[in-house]
TORPA-474336 format. One record per residue: residue number from 1; residue in one letter; x, y, z of N, C-alpha, C, CB in turn. Coordinates in nm, 3 decimals. Glycine has a CB too. Layout:
% TORPA-474336
+-----+--------+---------+---------+---------+---------+---------+---------+---------+---------+---------+---------+---------+---------+
| num | residu |     n_x |     n_y |     n_z |    ca_x |    ca_y |    ca_z |     c_x |     c_y |     c_z |    cb_x |    cb_y |    cb_z |
+-----+--------+---------+---------+---------+---------+---------+---------+---------+---------+---------+---------+---------+---------+
| NUM |      A |       X |       Y |       Z |       X |       Y |       Z |       X |       Y |       Z |       X |       Y |       Z |
...
+-----+--------+---------+---------+---------+---------+---------+---------+---------+---------+---------+---------+---------+---------+
END
This chain:
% TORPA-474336
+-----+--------+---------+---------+---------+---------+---------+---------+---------+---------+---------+---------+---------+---------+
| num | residu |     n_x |     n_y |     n_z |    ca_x |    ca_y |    ca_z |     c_x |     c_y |     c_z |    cb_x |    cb_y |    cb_z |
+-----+--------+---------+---------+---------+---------+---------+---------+---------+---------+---------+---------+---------+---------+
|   1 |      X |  10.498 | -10.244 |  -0.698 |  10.533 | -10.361 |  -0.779 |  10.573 | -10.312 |  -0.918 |  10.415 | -10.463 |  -0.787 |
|   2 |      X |  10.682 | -10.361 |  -0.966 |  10.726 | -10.303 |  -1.088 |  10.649 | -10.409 |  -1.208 |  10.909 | -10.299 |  -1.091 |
|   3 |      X |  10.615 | -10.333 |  -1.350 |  10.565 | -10.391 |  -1.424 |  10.624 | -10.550 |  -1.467 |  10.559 | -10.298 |  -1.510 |
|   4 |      X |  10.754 | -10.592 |  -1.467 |  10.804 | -10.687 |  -1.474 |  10.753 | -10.771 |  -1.398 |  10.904 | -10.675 |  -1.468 |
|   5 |      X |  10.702 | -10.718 |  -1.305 |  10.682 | -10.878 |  -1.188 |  10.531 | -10.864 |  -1.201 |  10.750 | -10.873 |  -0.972 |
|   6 |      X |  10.438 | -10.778 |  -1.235 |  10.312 | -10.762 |  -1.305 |  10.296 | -10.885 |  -1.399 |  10.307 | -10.624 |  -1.385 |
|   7 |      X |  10.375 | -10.902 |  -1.493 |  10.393 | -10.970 |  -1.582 |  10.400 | -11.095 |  -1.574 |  10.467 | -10.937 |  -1.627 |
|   8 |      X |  10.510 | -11.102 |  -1.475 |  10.554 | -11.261 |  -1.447 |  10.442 | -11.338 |  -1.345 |  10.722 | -11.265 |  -1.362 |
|   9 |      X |  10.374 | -11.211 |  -1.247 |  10.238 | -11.303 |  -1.200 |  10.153 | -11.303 |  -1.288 |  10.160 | -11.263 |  -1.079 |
|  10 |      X |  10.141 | -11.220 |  -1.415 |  10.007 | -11.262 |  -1.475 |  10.057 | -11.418 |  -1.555 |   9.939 | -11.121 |  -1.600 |
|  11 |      X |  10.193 | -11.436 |  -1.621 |  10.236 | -11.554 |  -1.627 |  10.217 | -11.659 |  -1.553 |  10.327 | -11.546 |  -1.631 |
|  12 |      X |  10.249 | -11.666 |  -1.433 |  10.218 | -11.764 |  -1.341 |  10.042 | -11.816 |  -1.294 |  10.294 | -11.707 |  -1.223 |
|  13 |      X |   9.976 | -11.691 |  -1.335 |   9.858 | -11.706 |  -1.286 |   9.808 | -11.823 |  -1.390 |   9.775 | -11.565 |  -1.279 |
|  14 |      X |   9.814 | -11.769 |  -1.544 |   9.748 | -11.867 |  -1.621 |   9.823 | -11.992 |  -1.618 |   9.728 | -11.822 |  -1.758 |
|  15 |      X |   9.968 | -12.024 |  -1.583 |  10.032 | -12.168 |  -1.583 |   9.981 | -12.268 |  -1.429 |  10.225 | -12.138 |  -1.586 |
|  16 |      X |   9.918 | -12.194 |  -1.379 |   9.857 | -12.256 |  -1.280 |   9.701 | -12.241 |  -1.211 |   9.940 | -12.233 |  -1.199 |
|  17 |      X |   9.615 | -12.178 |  -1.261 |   9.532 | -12.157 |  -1.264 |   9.441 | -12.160 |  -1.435 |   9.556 | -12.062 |  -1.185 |
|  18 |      X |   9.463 | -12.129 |  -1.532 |   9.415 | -12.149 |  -1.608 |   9.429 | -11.984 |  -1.771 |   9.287 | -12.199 |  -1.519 |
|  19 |      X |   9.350 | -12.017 |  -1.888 |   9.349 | -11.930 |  -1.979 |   9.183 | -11.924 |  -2.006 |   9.448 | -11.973 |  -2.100 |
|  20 |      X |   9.204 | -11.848 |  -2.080 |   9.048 | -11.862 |  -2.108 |   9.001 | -11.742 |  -2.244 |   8.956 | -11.818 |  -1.938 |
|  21 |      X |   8.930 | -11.793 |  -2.327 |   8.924 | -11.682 |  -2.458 |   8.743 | -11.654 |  -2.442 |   8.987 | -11.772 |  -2.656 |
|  22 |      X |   8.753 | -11.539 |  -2.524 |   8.615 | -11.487 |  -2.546 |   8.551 | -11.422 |  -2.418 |   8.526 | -11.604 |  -2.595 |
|  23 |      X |   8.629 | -11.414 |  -2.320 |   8.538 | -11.368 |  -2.218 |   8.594 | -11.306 |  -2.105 |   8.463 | -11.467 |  -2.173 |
|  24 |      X |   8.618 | -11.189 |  -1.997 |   8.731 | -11.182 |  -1.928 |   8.797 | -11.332 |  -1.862 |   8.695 | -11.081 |  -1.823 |
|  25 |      X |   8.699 | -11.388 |  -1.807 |   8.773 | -11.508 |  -1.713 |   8.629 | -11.534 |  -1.619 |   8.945 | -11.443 |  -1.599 |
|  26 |      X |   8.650 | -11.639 |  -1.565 |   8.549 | -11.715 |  -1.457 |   8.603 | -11.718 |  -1.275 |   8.541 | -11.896 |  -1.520 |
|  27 |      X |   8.475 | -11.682 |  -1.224 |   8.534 | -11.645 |  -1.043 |   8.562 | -11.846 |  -1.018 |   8.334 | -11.535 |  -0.877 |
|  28 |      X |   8.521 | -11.861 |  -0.920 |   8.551 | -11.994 |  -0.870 |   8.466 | -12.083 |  -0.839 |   8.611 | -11.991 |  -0.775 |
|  29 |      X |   8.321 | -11.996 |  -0.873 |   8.233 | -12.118 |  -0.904 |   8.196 | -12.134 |  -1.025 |   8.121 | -12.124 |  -0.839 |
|  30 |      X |   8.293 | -12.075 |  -1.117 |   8.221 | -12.106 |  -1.250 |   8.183 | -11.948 |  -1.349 |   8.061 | -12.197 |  -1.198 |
|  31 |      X |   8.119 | -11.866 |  -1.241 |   8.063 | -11.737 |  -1.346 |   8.124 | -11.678 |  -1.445 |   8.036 | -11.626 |  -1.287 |
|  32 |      X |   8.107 | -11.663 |  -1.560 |   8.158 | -11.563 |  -1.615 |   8.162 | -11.426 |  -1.518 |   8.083 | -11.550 |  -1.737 |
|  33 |      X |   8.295 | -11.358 |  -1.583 |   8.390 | -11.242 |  -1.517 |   8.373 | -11.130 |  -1.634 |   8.575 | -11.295 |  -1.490 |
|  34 |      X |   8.271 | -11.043 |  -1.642 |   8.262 | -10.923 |  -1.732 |   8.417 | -10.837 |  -1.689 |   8.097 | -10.823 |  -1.695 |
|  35 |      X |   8.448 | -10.729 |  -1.834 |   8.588 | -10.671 |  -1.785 |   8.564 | -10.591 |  -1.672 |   8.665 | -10.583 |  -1.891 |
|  36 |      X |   8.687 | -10.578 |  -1.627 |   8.675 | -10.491 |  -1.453 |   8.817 | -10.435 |  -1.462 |   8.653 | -10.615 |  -1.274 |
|  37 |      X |   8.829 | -10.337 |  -1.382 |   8.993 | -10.326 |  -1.325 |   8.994 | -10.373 |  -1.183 |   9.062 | -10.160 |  -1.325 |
|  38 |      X |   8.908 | -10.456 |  -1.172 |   8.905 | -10.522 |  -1.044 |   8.887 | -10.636 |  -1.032 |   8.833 | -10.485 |  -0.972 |
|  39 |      X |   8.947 | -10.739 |  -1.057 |   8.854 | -10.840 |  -1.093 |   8.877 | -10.968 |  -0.934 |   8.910 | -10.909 |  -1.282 |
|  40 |      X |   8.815 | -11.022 |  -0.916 |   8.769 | -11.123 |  -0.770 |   8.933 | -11.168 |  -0.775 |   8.612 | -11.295 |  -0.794 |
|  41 |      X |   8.925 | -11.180 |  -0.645 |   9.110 | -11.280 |  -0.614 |   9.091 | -11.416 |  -0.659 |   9.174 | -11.309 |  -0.414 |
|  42 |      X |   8.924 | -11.472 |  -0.650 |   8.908 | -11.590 |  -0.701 |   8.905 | -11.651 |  -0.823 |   8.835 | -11.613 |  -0.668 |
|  43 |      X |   8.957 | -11.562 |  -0.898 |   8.906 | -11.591 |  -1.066 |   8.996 | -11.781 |  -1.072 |   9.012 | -11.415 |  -1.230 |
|  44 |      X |   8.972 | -11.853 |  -1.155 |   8.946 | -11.969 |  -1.211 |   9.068 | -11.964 |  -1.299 |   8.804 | -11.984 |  -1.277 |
|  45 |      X |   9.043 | -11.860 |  -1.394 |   9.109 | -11.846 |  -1.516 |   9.059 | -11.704 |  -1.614 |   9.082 | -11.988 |  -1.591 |
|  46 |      X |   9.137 | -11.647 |  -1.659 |   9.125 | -11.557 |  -1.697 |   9.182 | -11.540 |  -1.870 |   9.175 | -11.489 |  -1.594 |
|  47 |      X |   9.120 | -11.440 |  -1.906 |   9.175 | -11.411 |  -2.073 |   9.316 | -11.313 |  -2.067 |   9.034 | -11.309 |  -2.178 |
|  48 |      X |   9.366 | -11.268 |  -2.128 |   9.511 | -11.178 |  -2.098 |   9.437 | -11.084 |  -2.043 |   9.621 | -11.119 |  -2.230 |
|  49 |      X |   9.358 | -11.008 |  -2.123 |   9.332 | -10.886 |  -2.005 |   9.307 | -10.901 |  -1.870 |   9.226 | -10.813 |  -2.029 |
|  50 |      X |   9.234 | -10.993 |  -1.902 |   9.145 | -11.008 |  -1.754 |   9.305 | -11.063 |  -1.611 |   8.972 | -11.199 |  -1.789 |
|  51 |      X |   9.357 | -11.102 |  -1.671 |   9.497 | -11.149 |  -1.554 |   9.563 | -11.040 |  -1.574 |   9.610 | -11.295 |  -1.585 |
|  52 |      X |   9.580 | -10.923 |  -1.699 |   9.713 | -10.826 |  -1.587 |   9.629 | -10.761 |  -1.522 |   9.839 | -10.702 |  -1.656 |
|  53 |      X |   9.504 | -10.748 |  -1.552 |   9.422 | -10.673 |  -1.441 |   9.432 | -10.746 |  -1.266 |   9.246 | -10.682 |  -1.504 |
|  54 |      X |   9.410 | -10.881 |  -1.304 |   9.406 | -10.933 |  -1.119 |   9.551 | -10.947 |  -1.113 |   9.312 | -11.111 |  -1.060 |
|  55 |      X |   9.642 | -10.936 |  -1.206 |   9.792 | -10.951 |  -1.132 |   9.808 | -10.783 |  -1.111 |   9.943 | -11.039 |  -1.250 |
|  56 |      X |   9.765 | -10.686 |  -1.164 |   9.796 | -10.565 |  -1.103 |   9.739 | -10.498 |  -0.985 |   9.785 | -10.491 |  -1.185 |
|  57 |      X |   9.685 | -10.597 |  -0.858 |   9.622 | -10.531 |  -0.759 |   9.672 | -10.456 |  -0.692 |   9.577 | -10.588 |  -0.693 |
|  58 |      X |   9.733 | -10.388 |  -0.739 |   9.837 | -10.332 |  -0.656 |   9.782 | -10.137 |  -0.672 |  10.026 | -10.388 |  -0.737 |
|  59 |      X |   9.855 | -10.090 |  -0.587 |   9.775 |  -9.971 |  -0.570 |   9.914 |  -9.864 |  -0.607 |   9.691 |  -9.957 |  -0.393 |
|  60 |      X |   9.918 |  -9.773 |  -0.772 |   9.775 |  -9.778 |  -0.834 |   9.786 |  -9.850 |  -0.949 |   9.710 |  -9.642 |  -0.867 |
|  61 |      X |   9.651 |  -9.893 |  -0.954 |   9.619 | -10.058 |  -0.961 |   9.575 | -10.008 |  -1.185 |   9.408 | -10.138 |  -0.793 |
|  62 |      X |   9.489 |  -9.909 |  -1.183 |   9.518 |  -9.864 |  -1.309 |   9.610 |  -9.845 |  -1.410 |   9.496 |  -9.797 |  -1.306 |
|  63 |      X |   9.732 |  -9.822 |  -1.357 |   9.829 |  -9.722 |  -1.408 |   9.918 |  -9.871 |  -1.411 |   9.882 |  -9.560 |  -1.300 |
|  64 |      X |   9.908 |  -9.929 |  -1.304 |  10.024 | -10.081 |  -1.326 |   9.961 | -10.156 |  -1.428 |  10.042 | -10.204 |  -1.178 |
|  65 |      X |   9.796 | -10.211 |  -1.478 |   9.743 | -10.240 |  -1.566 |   9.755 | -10.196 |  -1.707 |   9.661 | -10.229 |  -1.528 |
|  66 |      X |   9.774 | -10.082 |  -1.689 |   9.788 | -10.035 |  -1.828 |   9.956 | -10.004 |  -1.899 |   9.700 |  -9.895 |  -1.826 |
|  67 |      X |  10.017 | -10.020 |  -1.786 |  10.182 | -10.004 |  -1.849 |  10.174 | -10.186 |  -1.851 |  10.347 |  -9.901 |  -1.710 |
|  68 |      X |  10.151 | -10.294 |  -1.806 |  10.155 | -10.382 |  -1.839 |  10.139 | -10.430 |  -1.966 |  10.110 | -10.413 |  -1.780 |
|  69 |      X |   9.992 | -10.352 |  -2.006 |   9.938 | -10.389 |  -2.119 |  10.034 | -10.346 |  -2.226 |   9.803 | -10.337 |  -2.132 |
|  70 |      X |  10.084 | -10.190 |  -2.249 |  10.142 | -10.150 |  -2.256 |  10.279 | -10.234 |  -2.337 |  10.122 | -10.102 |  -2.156 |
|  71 |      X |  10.342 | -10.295 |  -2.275 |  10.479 | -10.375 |  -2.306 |  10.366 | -10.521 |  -2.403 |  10.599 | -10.440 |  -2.101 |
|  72 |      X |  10.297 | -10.598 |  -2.335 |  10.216 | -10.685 |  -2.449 |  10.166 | -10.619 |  -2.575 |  10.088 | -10.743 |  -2.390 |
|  73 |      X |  10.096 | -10.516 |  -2.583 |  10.072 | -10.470 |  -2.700 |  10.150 | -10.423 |  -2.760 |   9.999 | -10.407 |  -2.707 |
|  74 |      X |  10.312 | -10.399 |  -2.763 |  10.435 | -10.365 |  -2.856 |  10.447 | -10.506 |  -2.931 |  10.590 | -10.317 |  -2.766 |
|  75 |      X |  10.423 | -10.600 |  -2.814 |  10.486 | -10.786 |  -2.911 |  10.371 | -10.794 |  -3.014 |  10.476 | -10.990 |  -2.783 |
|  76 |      X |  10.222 | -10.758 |  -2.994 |  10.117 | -10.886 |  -3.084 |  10.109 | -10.768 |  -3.230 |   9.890 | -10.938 |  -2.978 |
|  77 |      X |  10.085 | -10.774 |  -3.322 |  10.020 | -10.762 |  -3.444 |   9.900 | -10.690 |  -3.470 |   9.999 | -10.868 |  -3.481 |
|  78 |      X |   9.803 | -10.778 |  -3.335 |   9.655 | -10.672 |  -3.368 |   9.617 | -10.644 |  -3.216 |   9.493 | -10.766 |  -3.467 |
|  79 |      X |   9.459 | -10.619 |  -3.181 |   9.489 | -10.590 |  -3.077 |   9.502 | -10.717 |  -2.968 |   9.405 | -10.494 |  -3.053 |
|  80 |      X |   9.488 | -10.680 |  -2.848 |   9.532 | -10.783 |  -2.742 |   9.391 | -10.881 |  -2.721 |   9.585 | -10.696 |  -2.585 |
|  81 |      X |   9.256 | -10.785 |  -2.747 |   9.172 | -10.905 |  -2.694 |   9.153 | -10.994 |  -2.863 |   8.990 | -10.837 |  -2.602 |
|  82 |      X |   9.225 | -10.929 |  -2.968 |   9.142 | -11.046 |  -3.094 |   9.308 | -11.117 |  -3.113 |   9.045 | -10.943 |  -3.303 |
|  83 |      X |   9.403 | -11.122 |  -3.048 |   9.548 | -11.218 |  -3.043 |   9.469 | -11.280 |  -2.914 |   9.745 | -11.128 |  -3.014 |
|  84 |      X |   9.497 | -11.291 |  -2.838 |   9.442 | -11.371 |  -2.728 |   9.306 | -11.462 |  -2.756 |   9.413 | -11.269 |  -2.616 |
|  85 |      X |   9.199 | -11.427 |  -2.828 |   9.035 | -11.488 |  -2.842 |   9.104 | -11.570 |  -3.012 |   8.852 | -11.309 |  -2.862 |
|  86 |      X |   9.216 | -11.563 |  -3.080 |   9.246 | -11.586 |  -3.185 |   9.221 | -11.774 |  -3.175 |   9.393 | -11.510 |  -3.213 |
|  87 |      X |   9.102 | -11.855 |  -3.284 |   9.101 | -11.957 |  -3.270 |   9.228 | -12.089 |  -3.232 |   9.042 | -11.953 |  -3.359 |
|  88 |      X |   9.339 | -12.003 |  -3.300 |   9.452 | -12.107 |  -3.301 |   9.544 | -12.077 |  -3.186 |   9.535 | -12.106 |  -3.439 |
|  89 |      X |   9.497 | -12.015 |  -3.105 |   9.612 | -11.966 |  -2.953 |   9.635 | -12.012 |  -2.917 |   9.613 | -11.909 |  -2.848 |
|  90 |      X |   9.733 | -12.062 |  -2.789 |   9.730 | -12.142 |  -2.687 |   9.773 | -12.071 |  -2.583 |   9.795 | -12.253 |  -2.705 |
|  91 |      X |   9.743 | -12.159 |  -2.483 |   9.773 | -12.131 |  -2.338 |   9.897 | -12.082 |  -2.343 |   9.764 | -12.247 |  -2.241 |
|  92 |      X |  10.001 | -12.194 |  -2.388 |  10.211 | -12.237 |  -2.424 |  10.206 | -12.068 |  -2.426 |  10.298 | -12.357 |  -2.650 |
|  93 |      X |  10.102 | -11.988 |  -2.597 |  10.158 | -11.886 |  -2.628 |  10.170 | -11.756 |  -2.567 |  10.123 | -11.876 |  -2.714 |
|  94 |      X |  10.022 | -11.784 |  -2.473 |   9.995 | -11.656 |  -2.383 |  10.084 | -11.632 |  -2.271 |   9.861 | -11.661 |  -2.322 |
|  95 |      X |  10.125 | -11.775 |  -2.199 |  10.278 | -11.745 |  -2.133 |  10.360 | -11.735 |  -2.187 |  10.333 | -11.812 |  -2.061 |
|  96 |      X |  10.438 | -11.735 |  -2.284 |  10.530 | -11.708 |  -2.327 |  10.530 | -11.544 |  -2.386 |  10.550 | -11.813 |  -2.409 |
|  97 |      X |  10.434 | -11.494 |  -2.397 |  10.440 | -11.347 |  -2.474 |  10.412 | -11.297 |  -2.309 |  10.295 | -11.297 |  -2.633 |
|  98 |      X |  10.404 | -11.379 |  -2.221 |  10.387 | -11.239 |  -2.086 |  10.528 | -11.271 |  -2.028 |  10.229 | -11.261 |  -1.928 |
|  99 |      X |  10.616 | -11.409 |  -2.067 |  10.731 | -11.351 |  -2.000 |  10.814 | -11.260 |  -2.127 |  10.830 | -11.485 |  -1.928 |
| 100 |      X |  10.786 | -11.297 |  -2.238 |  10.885 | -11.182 |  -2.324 |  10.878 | -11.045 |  -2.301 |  10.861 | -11.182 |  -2.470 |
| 101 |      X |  10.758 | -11.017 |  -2.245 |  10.671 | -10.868 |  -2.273 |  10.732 | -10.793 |  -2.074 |  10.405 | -10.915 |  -2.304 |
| 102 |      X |  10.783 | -10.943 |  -1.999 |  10.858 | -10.915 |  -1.879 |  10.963 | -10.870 |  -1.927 |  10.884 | -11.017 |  -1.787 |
| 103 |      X |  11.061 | -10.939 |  -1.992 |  11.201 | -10.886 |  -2.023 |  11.196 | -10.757 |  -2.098 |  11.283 | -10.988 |  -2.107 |
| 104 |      X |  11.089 | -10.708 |  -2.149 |  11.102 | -10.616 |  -2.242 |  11.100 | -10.520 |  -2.111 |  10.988 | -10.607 |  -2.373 |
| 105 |      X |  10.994 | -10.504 |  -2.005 |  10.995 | -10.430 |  -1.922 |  11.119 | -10.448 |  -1.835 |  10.882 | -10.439 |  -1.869 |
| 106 |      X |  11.178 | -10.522 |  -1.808 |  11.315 | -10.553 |  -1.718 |  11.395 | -10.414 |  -1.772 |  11.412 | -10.731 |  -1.763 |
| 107 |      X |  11.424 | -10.490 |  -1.913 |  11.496 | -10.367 |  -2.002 |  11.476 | -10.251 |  -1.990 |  11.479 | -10.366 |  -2.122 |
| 108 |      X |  11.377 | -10.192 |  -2.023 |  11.365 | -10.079 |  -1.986 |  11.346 | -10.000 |  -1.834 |  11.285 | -10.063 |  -2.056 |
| 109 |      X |  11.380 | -10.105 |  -1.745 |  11.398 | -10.098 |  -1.569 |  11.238 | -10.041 |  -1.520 |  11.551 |  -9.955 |  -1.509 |
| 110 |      X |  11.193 | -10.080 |  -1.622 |  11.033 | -10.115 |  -1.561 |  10.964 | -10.225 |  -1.449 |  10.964 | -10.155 |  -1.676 |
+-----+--------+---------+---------+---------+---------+---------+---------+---------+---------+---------+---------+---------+---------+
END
């Protein structure tokens, strides 16, 4: 799976499943989701990290996680978990910086 489409499911994941700050994300009954590079297929909703991690299940599942991250952390300012946990965020913004952070990888035929 190329990082672009990494991207665009971690996009899709939070526009239909959910966002979530301060915490990786919640399985499907509710639990808090400590960080993982693994995280349950069931998650609820997740924080940015916590979704390119379950959108990168892919094998290898490290290396797609972290070039993901990779292209997001060129767009934000500070790092990814204090832009994402940032009081004034939104959901709108976190998809929108994972499809920009897609085209950035498109571009570079990532």
């Amino acid at each position: 799976m190329k990082t672009s489409e990494v991207l665009r499911k971690a996009a899709e994941f939070i526009e239909t499943r959910g966002w979530y700050q301060g915490w990786y994300g919640r399985d499907a009954s509710g639990q808090l989701i400590s960080g993982s590079f693994s995280p349950p297929q069931d998650m609820s909703c997740a924080c940015l990290l916590g979704v390119l991690a379950w959108a990168s299940r892919v094998s290898p599942q490290y290396v797609a996680t972290t070039e993901a991250y990779r292209y997001v952390k060129q767009l934000v300012p500070v790092s990814v978990l204090e832009w994402n946990d940032d009081v004034d965020r939104t959901k709108e913004e976190v998809i929108a910086l994972l499809h920009r952070a897609a085209e950035v990888a498109d571009t570079a035929g990532d």
